[in-house]
N, C-alpha and C positions, 0 to 999 in steps of 0.2 A: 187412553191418551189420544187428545186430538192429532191429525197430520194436516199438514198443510201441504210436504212435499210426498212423492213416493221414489226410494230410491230403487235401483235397481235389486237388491235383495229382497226389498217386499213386494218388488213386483213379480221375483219369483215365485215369492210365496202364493203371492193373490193367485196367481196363473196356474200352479201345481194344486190348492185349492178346487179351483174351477171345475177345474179336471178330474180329480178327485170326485167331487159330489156327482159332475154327468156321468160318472163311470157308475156310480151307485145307484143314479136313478134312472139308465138306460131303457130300461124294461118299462116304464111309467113313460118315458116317452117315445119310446118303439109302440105303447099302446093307443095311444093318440093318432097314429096311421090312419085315414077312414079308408082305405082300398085295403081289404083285407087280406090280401094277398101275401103266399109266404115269400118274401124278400127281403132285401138286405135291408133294414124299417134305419128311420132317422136317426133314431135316437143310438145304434149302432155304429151306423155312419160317422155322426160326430165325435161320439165318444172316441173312435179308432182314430179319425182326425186330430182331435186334442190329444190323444197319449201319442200322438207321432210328437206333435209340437214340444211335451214336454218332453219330450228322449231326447230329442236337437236339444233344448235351453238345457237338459244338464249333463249337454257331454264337453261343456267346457265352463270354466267358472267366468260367469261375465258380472261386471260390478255397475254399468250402465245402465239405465234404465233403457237406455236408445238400443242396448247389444244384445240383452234380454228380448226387447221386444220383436228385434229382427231375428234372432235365433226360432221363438214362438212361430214367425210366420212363417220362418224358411221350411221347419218341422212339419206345419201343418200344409202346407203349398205338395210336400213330397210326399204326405200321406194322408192326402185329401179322397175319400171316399164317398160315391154317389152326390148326388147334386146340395145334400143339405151340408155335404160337407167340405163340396166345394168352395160353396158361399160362405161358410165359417169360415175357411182359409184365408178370402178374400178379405173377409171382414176385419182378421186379425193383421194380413198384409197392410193395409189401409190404417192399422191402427201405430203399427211399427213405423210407416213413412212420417205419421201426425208426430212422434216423438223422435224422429233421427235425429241423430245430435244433441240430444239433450242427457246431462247425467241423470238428471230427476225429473219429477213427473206435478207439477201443481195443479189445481182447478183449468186453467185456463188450458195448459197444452192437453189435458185428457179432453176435456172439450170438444178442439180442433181436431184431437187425435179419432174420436165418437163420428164426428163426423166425415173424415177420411175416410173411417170405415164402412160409412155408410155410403160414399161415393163410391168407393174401388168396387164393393160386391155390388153395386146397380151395374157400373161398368161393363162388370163382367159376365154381365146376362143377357143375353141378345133381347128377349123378350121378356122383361121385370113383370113378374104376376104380383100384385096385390093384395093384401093377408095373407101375406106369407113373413118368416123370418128377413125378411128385407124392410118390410115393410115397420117391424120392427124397429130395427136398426135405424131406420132414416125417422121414425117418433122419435124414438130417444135422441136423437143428434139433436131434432129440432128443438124439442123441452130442455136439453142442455144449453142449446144459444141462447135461448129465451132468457130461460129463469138459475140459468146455472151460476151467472155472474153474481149472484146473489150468495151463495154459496161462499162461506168461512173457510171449510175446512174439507176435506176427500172424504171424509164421512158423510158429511150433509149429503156435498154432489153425488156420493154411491148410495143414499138414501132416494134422492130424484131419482137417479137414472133407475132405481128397482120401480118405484113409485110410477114412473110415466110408462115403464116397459112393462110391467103388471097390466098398467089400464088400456095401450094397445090391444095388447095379446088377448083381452076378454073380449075386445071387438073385432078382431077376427074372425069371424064366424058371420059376423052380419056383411064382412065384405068378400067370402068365399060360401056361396052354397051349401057345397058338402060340405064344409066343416057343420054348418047350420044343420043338417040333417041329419048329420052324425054324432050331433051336441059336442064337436068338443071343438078345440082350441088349433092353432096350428103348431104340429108336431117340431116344427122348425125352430121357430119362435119360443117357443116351450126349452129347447132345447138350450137356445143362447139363453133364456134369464136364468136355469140351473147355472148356469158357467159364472155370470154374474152374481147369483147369490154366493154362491163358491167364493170369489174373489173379496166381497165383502167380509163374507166372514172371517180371512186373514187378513182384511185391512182393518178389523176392530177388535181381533184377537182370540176370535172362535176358532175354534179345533176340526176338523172336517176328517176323519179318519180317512187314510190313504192306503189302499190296498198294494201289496209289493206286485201285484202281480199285473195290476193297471197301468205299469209304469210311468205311474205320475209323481212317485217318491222321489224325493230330493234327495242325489246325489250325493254323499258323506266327501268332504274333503279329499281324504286321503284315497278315492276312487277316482280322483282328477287326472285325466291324461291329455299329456300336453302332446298336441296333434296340429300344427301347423305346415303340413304337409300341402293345401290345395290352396294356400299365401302367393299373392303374386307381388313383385316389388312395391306395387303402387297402393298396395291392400295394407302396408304392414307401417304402423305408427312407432314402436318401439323395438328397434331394431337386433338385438340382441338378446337370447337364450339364455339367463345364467340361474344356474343353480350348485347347492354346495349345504355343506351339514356344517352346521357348531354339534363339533363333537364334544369338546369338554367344554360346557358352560360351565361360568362360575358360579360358585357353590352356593351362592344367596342371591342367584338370580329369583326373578319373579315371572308367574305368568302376565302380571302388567306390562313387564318390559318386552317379554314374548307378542303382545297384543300392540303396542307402541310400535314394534320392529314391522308390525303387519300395516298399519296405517302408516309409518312414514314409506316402505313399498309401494304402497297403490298411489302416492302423491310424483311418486317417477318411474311408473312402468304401469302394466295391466299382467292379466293369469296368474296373478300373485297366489302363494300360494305358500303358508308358514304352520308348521306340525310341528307340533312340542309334546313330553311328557315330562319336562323339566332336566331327564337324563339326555339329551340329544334335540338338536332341532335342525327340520327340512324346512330347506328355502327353495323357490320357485321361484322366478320375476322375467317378465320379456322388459326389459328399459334398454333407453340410450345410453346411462351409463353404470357400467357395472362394478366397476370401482365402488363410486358412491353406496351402491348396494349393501356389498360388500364392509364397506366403512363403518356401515352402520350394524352389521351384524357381529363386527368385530367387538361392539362394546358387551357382547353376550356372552364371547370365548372366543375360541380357538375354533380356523376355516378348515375345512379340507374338503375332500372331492371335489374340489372345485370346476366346475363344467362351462366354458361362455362358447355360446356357439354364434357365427353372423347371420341371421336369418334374410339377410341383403345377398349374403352370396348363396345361400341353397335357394333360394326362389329363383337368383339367375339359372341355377345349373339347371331347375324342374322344369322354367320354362323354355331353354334349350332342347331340351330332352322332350317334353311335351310340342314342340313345334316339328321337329325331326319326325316324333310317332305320329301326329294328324298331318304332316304331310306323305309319311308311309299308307297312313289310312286311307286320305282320299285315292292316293295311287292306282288301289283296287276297290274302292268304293262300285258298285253294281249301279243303274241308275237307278232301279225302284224294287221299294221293299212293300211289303205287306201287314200287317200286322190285325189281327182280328182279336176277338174279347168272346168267347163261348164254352159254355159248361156241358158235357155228355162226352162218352167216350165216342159214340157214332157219328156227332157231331164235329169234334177233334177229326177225324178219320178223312168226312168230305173237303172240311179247311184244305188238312193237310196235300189230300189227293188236287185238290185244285190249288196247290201252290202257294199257298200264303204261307211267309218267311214265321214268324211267329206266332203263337197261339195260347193269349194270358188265358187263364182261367178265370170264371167268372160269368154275372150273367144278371137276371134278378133275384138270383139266391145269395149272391155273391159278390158287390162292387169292388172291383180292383183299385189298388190305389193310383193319384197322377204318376208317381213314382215306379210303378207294376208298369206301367203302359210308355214311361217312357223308358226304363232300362231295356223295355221290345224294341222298341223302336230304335236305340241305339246296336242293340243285337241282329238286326238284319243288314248291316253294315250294307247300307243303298241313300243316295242323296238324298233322295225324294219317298220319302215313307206314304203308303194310303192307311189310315186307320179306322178299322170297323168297327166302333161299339156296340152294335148289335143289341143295343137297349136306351131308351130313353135316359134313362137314369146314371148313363155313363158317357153320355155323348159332352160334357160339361167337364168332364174331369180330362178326356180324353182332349178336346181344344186348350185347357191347361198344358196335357203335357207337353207341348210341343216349348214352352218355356223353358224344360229345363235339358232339353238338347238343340244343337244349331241346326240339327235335319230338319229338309223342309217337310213338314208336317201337314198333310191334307185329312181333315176327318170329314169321314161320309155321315151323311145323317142318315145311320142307318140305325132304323128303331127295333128289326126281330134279328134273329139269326134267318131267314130266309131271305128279306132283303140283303142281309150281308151276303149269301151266298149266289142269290142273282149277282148284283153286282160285280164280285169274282169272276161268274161267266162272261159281265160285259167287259171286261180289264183285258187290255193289248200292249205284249211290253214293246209294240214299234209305235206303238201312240205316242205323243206327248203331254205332256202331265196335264195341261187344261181340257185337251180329248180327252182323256182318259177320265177327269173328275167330271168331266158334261157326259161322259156314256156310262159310267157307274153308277151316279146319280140317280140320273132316268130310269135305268135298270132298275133298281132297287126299288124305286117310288112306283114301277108297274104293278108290284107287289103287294099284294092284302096278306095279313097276317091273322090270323085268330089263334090264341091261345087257351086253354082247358085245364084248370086246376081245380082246387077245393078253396072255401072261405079257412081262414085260421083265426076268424073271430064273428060275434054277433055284430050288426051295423045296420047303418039306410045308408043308401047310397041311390043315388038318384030318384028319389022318391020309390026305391027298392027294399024289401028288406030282406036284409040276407042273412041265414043263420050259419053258423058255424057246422064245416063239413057240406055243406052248398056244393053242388060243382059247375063251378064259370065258366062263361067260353066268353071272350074278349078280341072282339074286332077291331084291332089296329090299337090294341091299350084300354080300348071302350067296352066297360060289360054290355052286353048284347041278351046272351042265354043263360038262365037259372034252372037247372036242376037237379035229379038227382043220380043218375048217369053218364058214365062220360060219354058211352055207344053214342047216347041218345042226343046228349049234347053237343055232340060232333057232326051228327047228320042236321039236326036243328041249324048250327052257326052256320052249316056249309049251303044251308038253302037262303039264309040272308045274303052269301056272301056271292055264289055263284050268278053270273049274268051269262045272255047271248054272247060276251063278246070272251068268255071265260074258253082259254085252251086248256092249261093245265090245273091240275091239283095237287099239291104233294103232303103226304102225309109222315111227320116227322113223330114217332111213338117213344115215349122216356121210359127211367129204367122202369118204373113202377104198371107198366105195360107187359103184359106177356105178348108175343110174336101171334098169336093165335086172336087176341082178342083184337090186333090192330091190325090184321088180314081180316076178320068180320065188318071191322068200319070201313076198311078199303075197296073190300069188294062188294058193302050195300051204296058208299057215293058213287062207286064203276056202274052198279045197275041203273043208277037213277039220273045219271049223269054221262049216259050213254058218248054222249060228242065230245067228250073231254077226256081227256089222257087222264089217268089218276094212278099216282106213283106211292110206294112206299119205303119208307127210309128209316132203317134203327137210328135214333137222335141219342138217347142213351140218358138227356138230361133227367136232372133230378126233379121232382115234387109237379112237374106240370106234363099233364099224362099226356096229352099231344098240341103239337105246332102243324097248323092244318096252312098254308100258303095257297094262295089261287093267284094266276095270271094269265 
């Protein structure tokens, strides 16, 4: 059956769809990575991003296509992980603004809505790379203004948008090197047209099997909890709570009249919500008037439990009650909080000793969500938060989270856990915050980093080829050394990395190190490296056998 329009309940579906299939083909695009490194890969990333989105869209019934879509974003905005999956968030935020306000969704607002999306996630990229999943998204917007007008029906236009988003994603590769090298596609990119086949498929009435434990499964009715708890006066369209049972329907009711009582509901209220088994029926409804309601469920039987609560006056009492506790809060607000992002127990240890209030977990084994990073940043109860990402791959989510608290939020572009940890050193809590961010900064940037792991796949990568079980050392994110010892690889990166002007060295050893073997690397760069301090430090992190720092 053709659509012309999409209401809000198939947009659920499309979206739980989506979600569904990148959950299934995660692994197929975690292998599209060309840095072969064991981390938190893409296609993880999104996938944990889309099952946040769908746990928001179904913990309340929305019938909008406009409330569906902002629930999606809001979902994915709070469990947005690593950078592909920041930019999904985006992409979906952007897609939610293109349809506010609207019940339904035709050719022309998905369109507009394509291309929002395609604006917010440029937006929100300081520096937009090219073939990548961006680059996708802003094809598709364009081939949708182009030739989408032409477009009859949501089927056709989700036939282009697969069609144009197909033929980017295979040119990819010509406009990013490694992907060229590595023959494949952009893992990002890859990632959004799963989501979109997904969606197609419940827009023409394909089955996409949904695993329960993905939490992209749709919600059954009768699991509806009416939660209008965090409503402020100005937020709430249909002012009143009422719910109530026809206990004794009459005895030749129908479920048509049961399904009748449900569409005249949603024509005067929203969270509608009507359970029948013909012996009894639950009513749900936030409306203006509850009478009418009411009126209309009387022609089914007889009322009772009847419940109408004013949700005019419990928003006033929350936000009394809520302004009383943030002005308790700020009373003993601290001036500056800390908050850092690092994985190893010895690593946790140094944070802690040098005073940083918080300490998410995570790392490149592990991206935390915008949501992980801001619930820290509201837990160091201080105005002014510093935030260490201590990885590339988090420094994106963590400028995010400064959205969803009113702390003022400074993230350091700090790319290892050693710059995060100079930094610390350079931090003075009788500084003021633009000192403090101009000497933390620089600290951290004095800092070289190499890192030392293993390959966890075959690849090329820089006109490299690297086989699985390889062991890397990476200077500042850059492979540098290939072989097959980490001793060996350790003293190797540290002669790229050391110069004249080098004071220190520090050697941070994971758990996959024994104590013995990381005093042998310590005390052969102390021989050779006579003029230099060279220190050693249990790190404790996982899968990357040492974080070597020079400054």
């Amino acid at each position: 059956m053709a659509n012309k329009k999409i209401d809000g309940m198939m947009l659920k579906e499309m979206f739980s769809s989506g979600a569904a299939l990148l959950t299934q083909n995660r692994e197929s695009v975690d292998a599209l990575n060309v840095f072969p490194v064991p981390d938190g890969d893409t296609g993880s990333n999104m996938s944990q991003t889309i099952t946040a989105a769908i746990k928001e869209m179904n913990a309340k019934r929305y019938t909008s296509a406009a409330d569906v879509a902002d629930a999606v974003a809001r979902g994915a905005l709070k469990g947005a992980r690593g950078n592909s999956g920041v930019i999904l968030s985006q992409i979906l935020r952007g897609i939610a603004r293109g349809v506010a306000g609207h019940e339904d969704v035709d050719c022309t607002l998905l369109i507009q809505a394509v291309r929002e999306g395609a604006n917010t996630a440029y937006k929100a990229v300081m520096k937009p790379k090219e073939g990548t999943i961006l680059t996708v998204i802003r094809v598709i917007a364009e081939d949708l203004e182009r030739s989408g007008g032409k477009c009859e029906t949501l089927e056709e236009l989700f036939k282009l948008l697969l069609t144009s988003g197909d033929a980017i994603l295979k040119k990819t590769p010509e406009m990013l090197p490694v992907l060229k090298q590595a023959g494949v596609v952009d893992s990002g990119g890859m990632g959004l047209m799963v989501i979109f086949r997904g969606m197609y498929a419940a827009l023409t009435g394909e089955t996409v099997e949904i695993e329960e434990s993905s939490g992209a499964a749709q919600s059954m009715p009768g699991e509806y909890v009416d939660d209008h708890g965090d409503l402020r006066v100005e937020d709430i369209t249909f002012g009143y709570c009422t719910e109530f049972i026809v206990s004794h329907p009459r005895p030749d009711m129908k479920e048509s009249e049961v399904v009748r009582l449900r569409k005249r509901l949603e024509k005067i209220g929203d969270c509608v919500l009507v359970i029948s088994d013909l012996s009894v029926v639950k009513v749900h409804v936030h409306t203006n008037d509850p009478g009418k309601a009411m009126q209309y469920a009387l022609e089914l039987g007889e009322l009772d439990a009847i419940k109408v609560d004013n949700m005019f006056e419990e928003a006033r009492e929350r936000e009394t009650k809520r302004q009383a506790a943030a002005e308790a809060e700020a009373a003993k607000l601290k001036d500056y909080g800390i908050v850092a992002v690092a994985l190893g127990e010895g690593i946790d240890r140094i944070f802690q000793e040098l005073m940083v209030d918080q300490i998410v977990d995570g790392g490149q084994t592990m991206n935390p969500s915008i949501q992980d990073l801001a619930q820290a940043v509201e837990a160091t109860h201080a105005r002014n938060v510093f935030i260490l990402p201590n990885n590339t791959n988090i420094i994106l989510a963590a400028q995010q989270a400064s959205e969803l608290t009113e702390k003022n939020v400074i993230v350091l572009p700090t790319k290892s856990v050693p710059m995060g940890i100079s930094a610390m050193l350079a931090f003075s809590a009788d500084m003021g915050v633009e000192e403090n961010t101009a000497a933390m900064t620089e600290a951290a940037e004095n800092v070289h980093t190499a890192s030392i792991t293993y390959a966890v796949r075959d690849t090329t990568y820089e006109g490299r080829e690297i086989h699985q079980g390889d062991i890397m050392g990476m200077i500042d994110n850059k492979l540098s050394v290939l072989g097959s010892q980490a001793h060996q690889v350790g003293l190797d990166i540290a002669e790229k990395m050391v110069n004249e002007d080098t004071d220190l060295i520090t050697i941070y050893y994971g758990s996959d190190v024994s104590e013995e073997d990381a005093q042998k690397l310590c005390d052969a760069l102390a021989e050779v490296y006579d003029n230099c301090d060279v220190e050693l430090q249990y790190g404790g992190q996982p899968l990357y056998y040492y974080l070597i720092a020079v400054e």
